[in-house]
MARDRENPA-479819 format. One record per residue (C-alpha): residue in one letter; x, z, y; residue number from 1. Coordinates in steps of 0.2 Angstrom, whole numbers, plus 5000, padded with zeros to 4 digits. Layout:
LOKOL,type,px,pz,py,seq
LOKOL,A,X,Z,Y,NUM
...
% end
This chain:
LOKOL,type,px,pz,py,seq
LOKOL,X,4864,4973,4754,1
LOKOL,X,4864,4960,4769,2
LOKOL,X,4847,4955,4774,3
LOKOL,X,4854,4937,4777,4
LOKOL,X,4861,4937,4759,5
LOKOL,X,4844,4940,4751,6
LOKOL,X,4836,4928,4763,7
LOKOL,X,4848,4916,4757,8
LOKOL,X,4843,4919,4741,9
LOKOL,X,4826,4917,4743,10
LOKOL,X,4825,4901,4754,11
LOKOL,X,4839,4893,4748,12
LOKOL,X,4833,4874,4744,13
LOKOL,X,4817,4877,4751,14
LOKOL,X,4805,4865,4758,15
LOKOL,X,4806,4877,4772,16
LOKOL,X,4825,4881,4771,17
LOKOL,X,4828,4863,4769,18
LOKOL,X,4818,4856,4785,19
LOKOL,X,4827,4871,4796,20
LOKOL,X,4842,4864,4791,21
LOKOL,X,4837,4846,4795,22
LOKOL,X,4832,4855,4816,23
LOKOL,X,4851,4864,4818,24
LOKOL,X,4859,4847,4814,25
LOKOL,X,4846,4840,4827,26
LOKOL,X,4854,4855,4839,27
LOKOL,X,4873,4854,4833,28
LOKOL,X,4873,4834,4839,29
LOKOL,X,4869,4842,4856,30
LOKOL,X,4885,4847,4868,31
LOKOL,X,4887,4863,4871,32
LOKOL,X,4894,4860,4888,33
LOKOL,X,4878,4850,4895,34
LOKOL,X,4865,4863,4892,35
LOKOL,X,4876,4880,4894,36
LOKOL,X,4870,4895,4896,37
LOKOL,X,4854,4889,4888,38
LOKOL,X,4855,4888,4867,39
LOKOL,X,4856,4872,4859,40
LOKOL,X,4839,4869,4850,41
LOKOL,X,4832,4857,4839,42
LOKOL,X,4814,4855,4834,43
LOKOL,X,4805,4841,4821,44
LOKOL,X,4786,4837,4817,45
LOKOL,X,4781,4837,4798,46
LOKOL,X,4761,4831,4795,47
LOKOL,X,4753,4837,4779,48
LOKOL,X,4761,4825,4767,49
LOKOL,X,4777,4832,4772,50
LOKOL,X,4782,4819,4779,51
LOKOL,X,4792,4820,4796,52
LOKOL,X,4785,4810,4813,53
LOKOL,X,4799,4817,4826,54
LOKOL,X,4812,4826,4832,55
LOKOL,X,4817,4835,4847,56
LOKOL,X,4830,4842,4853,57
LOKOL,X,4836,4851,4873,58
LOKOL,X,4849,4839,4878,59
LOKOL,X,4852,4846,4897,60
LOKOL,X,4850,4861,4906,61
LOKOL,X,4834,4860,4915,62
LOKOL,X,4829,4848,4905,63
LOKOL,X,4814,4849,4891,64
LOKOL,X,4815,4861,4877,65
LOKOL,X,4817,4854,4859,66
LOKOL,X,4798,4860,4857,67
LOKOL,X,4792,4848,4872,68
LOKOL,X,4802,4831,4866,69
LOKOL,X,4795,4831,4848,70
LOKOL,X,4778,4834,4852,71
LOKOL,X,4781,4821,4867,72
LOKOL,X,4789,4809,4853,73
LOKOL,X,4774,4812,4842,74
LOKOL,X,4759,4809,4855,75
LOKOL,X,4767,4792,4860,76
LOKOL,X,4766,4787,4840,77
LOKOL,X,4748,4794,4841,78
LOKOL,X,4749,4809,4829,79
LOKOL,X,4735,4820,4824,80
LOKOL,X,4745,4837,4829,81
LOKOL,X,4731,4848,4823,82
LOKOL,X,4737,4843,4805,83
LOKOL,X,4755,4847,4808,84
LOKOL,X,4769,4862,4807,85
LOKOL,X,4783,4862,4821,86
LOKOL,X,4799,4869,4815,87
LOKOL,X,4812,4874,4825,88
LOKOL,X,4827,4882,4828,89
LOKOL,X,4823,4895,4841,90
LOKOL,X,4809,4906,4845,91
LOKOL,X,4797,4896,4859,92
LOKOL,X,4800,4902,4875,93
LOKOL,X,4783,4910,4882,94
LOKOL,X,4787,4913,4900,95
LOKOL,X,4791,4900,4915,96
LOKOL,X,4809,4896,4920,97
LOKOL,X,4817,4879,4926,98
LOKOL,X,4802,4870,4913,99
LOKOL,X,4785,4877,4908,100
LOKOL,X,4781,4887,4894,101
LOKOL,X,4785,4878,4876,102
LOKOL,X,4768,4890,4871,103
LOKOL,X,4756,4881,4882,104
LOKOL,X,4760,4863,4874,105
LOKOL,X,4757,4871,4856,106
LOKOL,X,4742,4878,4860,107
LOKOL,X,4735,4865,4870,108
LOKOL,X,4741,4852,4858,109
LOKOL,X,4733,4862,4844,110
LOKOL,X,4745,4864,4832,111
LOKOL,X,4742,4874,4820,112
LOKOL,X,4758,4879,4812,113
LOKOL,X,4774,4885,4817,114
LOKOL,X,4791,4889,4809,115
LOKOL,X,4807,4898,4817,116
LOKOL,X,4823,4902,4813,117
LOKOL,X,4830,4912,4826,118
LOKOL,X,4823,4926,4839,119
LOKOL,X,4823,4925,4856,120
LOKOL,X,4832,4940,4862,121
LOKOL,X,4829,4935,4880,122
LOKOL,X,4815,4951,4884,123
LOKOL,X,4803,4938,4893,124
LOKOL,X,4801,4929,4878,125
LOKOL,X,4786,4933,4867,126
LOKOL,X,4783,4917,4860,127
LOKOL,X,4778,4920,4842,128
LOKOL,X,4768,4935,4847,129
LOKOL,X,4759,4924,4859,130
LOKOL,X,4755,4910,4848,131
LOKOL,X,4746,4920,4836,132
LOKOL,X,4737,4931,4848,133
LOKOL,X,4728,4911,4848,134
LOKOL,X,4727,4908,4830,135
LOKOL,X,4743,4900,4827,136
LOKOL,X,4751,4902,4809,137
LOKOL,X,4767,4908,4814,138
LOKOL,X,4782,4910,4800,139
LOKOL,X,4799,4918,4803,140
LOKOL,X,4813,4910,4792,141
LOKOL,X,4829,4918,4798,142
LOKOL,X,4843,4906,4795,143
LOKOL,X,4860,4910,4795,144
LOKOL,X,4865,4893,4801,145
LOKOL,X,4854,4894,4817,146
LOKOL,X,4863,4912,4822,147
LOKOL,X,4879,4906,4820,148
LOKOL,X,4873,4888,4830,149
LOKOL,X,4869,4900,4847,150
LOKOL,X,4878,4914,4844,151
LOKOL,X,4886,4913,4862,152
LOKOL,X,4870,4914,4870,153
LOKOL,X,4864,4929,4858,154
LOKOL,X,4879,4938,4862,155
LOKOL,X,4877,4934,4882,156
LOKOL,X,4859,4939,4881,157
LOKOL,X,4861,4954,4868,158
LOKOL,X,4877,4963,4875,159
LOKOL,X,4875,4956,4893,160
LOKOL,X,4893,4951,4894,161
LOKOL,X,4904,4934,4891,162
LOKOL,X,4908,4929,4875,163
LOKOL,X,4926,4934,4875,164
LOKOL,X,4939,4925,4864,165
LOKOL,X,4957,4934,4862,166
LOKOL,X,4972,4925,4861,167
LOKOL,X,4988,4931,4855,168
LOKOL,X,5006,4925,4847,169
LOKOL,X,5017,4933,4839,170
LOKOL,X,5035,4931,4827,171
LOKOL,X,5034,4931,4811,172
LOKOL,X,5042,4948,4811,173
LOKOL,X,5025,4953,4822,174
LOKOL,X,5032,4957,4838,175
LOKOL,X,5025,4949,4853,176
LOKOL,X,5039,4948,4865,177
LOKOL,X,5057,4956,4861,178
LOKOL,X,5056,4971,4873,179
LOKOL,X,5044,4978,4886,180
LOKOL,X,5044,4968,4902,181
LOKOL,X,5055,4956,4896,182
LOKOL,X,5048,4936,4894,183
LOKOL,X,5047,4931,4879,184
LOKOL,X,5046,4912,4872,185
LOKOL,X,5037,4914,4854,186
LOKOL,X,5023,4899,4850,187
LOKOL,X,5032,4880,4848,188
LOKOL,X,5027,4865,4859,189
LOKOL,X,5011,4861,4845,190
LOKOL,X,5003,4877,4848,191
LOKOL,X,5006,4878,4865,192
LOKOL,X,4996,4861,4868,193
LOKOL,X,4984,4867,4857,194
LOKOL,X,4981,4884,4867,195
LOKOL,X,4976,4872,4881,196
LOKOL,X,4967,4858,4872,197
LOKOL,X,4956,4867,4860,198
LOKOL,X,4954,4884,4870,199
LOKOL,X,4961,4886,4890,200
LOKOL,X,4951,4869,4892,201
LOKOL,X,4933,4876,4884,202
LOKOL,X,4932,4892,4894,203
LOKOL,X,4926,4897,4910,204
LOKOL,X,4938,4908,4916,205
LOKOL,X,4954,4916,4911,206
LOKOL,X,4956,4936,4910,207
LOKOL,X,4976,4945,4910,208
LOKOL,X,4981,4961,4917,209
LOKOL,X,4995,4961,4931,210
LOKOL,X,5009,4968,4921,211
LOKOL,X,5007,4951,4908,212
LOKOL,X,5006,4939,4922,213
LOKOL,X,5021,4944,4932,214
LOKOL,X,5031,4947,4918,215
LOKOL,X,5029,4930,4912,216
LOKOL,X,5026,4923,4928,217
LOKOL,X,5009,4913,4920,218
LOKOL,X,5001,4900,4928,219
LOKOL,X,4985,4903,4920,220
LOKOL,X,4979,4885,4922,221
LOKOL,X,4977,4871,4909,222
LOKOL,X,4988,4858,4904,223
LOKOL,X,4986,4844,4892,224
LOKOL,X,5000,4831,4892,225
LOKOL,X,5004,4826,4910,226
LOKOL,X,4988,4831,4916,227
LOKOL,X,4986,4850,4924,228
LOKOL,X,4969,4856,4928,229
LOKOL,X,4964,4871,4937,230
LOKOL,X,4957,4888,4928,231
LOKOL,X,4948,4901,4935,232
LOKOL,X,4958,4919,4933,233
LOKOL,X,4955,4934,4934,234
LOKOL,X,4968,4949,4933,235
LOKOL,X,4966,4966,4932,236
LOKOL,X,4977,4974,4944,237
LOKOL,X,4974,4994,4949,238
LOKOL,X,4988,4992,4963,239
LOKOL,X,4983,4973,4968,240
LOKOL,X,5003,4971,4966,241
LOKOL,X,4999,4951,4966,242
LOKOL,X,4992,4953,4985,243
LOKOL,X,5010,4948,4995,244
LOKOL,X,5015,4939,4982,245
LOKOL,X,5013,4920,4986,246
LOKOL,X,5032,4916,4973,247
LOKOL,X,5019,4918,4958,248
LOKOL,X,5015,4903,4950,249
LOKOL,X,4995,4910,4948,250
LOKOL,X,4995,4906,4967,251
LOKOL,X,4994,4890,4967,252
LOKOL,X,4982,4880,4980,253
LOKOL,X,4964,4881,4972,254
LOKOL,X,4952,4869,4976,255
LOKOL,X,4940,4871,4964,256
LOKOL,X,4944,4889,4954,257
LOKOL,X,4946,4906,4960,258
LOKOL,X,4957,4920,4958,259
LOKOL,X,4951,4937,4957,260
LOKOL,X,4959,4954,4956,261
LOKOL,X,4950,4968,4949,262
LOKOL,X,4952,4986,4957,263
LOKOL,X,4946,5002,4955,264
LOKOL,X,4930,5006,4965,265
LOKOL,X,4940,5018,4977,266
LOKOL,X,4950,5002,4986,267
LOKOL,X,4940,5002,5003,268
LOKOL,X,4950,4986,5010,269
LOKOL,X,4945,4971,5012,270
LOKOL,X,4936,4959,4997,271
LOKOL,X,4943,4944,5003,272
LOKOL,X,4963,4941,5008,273
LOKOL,X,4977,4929,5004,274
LOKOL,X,4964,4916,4997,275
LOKOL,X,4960,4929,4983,276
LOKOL,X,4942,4938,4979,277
LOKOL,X,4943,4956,4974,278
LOKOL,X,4932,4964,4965,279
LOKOL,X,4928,4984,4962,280
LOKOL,X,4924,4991,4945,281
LOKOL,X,4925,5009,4939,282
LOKOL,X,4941,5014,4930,283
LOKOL,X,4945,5030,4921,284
LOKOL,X,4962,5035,4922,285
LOKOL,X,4971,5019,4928,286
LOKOL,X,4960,5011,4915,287
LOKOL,X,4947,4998,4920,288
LOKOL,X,4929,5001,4909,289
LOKOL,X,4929,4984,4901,290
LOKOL,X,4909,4986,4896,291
LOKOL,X,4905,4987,4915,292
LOKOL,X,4918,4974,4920,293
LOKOL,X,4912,4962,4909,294
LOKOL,X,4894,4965,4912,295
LOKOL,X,4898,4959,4931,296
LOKOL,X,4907,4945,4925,297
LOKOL,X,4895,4937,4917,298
LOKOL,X,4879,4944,4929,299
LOKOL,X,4886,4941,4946,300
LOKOL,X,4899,4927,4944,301
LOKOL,X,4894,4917,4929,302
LOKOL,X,4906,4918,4917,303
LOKOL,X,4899,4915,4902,304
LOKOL,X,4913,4911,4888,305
LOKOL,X,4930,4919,4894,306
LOKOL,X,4948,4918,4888,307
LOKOL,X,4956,4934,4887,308
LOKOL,X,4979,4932,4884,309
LOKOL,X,4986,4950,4889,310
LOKOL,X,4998,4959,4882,311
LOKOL,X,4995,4971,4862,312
LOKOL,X,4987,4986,4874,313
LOKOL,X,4975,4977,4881,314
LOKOL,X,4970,4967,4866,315
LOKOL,X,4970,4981,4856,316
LOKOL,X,4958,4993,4866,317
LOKOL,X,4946,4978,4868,318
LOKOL,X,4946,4975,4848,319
LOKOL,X,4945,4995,4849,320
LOKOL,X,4927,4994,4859,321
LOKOL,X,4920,4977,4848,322
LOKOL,X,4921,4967,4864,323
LOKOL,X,4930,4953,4856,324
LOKOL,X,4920,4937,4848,325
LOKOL,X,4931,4928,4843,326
LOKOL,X,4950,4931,4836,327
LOKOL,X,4964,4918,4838,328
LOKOL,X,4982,4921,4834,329
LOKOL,X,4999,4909,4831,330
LOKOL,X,5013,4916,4823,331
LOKOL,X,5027,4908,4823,332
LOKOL,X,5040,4903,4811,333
LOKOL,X,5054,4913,4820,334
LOKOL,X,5058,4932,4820,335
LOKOL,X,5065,4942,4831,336
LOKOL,X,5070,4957,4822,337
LOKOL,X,5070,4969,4838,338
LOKOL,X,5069,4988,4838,339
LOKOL,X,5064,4986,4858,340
LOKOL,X,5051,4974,4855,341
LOKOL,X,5031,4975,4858,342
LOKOL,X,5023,4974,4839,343
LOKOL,X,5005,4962,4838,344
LOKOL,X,4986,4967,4833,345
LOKOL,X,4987,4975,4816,346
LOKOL,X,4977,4967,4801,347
LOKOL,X,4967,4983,4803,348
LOKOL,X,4959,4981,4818,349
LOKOL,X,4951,4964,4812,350
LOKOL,X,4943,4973,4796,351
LOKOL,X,4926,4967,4803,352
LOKOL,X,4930,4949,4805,353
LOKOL,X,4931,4934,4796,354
LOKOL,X,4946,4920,4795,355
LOKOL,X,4936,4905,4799,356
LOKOL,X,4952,4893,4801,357
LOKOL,X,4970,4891,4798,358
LOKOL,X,4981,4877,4799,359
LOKOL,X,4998,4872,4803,360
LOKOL,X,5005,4869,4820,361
LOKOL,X,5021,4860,4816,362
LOKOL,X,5029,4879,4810,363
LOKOL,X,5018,4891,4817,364
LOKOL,X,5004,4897,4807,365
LOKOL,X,4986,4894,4819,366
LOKOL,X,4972,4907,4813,367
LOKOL,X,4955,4909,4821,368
LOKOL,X,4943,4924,4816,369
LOKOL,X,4925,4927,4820,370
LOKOL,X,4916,4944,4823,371
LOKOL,X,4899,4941,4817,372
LOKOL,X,4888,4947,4833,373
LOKOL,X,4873,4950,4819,374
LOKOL,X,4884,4964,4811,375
LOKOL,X,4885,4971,4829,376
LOKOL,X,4864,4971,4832,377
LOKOL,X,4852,4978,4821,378
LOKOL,X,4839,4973,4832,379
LOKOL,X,4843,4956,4829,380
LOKOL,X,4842,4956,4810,381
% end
């Protein structure tokens, strides 16, 4: 049985339970965006009625921890924190970074209770360990809601690679173009828009192979109404066939993206031509090692949430190796009916995930599925 399940069980309508939900609604008011690649957290301070004195919560990147503004909050009103349990969303961090150690303030401030909902895998961090190696009362209450509230940075700092969102479309027929090489319009104008709004625009970078982007001649940028914004990309391309190919519509004039190509480790020419970065990765057989790609991706370049649209290969051998977070797929209302066409994902290779949305995109079905990282890690549970 699922260790979350029983824990559920347990704390559910707890004081405890309770005021660690009250800490993840402090973090989910927090924008994702500003404080990237750090977690959101949120913190509060409960004296011994119960009764709670203040809340904290990291707002910026750089900026204090959740831990750090409560207690902050609570000096300025005067609070006793010696009579007083901190909650909180994540582990405290114990080791020095862009702030100091959340530890140092709780021991210094003598609090002499604390309650988390969440591990820190990050390896530096032994913050529960070191608070009761000085006499702090320290309670693990693993909450569901606070996994899923950081579960990008869990992922970045378990798997040490991007958290990767696949995109696909298909007919309702479940063919994704109507033969090999051929361009193939499938998705209407609503989930097209939506591709760019709610995923393109929320992404760091874009990942397709060569064969997807000459064939459809894709831009790989993002487009909301009038407005077009640039995307960073990143093809895989053994040959480096997009190198003397300035007629794509991927090379366009970038001011403040880039475009890489990724080659096998064999390519000795130069890393920088034609306003495009290479970059070297082991490949097996014309195949690149996505475990190894993506680790550089998000190690030497920063990416930290990446938007994968290829073609069913592709997709399929990243499903095939868990390397996908998140699922979404738009099927349209039209079929093709084609004995030359490319079919989709089957429903099989998404046994270990869960629908988490569908809705209606003005005839095309949107779907979204989530691959719980926690199922992936036992280290974690």
């Amino acid at each position: 049985m699922n260790w979350l399940f029983l824990w559920r069980k347990v704390m559910e309508n707890t004081p405890i339970s309770m005021l660690i939900n009250q800490a993840v609604a402090i973090a989910e008011s927090v924008d994702y965006q500003n404080v990237k690649p750090n977690p959101r957290v949120g913190a509060l301070i409960v004296d011994e009625r119960g009764k709670t004195i203040a809340l904290g919560a990291h707002q910026k990147w750089g900026g204090p921890h959740a831990e750090v503004v409560a207690i902050q909050e609570a000096l300025r009103a005067g609070v006793n924190l010696s009579k007083c349990t901190l909650y909180v969303t994540l582990e405290p961090c114990s080791h020095t970074g862009k702030t100091p150690p959340c530890t140092d303030l709780i021991i210094s401030q003598g609090i002499p209770r604390v309650v988390y909902a969440s591990k820190d895998p990050n390896p530096k961090v032994k913050g529960a360990e070191l608070l009761m190696a000085n006499g702090v009362d320290v309670i693990y209450s693993p909450s569901e809601k606070a996994l899923e509230l950081n579960k990008e940075f869990f992922i970045q700092q378990l798997f040490n690679k991007p958290y990767c969102i696949l995109k696909m479309a298909q007919t309702a027929d479940g063919y994704v173009t109507e033969a090999e090489g051929v361009q193939t319009s499938i998705s209407n104008s609503f989930s097209r828009a939506h591709v760019h709004k709610e995923l393109r625009s929320n992404c760091d970078a874009i990942l397709s192979t060569a064969k997807t982007v000459i064939t459809d001649n894709a831009r790989l940028n993002i487009r909301t109404g009038d407005n077009h914004s640039e995307l960073t990309a990143i093809v895989i391309d053994h040959d480096l066939d997009l190198l003397g190919r300035p007629d794509l519509a991927l090379r366009y004039k970038r001011t403040d993206s880039k475009l890489f190509l990724v080659t096998d480790l064999t390519y000795s020419g130069p890393l920088y031509a034609e306003s495009i970065d290479i970059i070297t990765t082991p490949f097996l057989n014309r195949r690149v090692d996505l475990h190894l790609l993506l680790q550089r991706l998000y190690k030497d370049y920063d990416i930290y949430r990446l938007l994968i649209e290829s073609g069913p290969l592709f997709a399929k051998s990243l499903l095939a190796q868990n390397l996908v977070d998140e699922y979404h797929l738009y099927t349209a209302s039209h079929s093709i009916s084609s004995n030359k066409g490319l079919l989709g994902i089957e429903r099989s290779l998404l046994k270990n995930s869960t629908k988490i949305h569908e809705v209606d995109l003005g005839g095309d079905l949107y779907e979204a599925f989530d691959f719980r990282w926690y199922d992936r890690e036992s280290s974690c549970k």
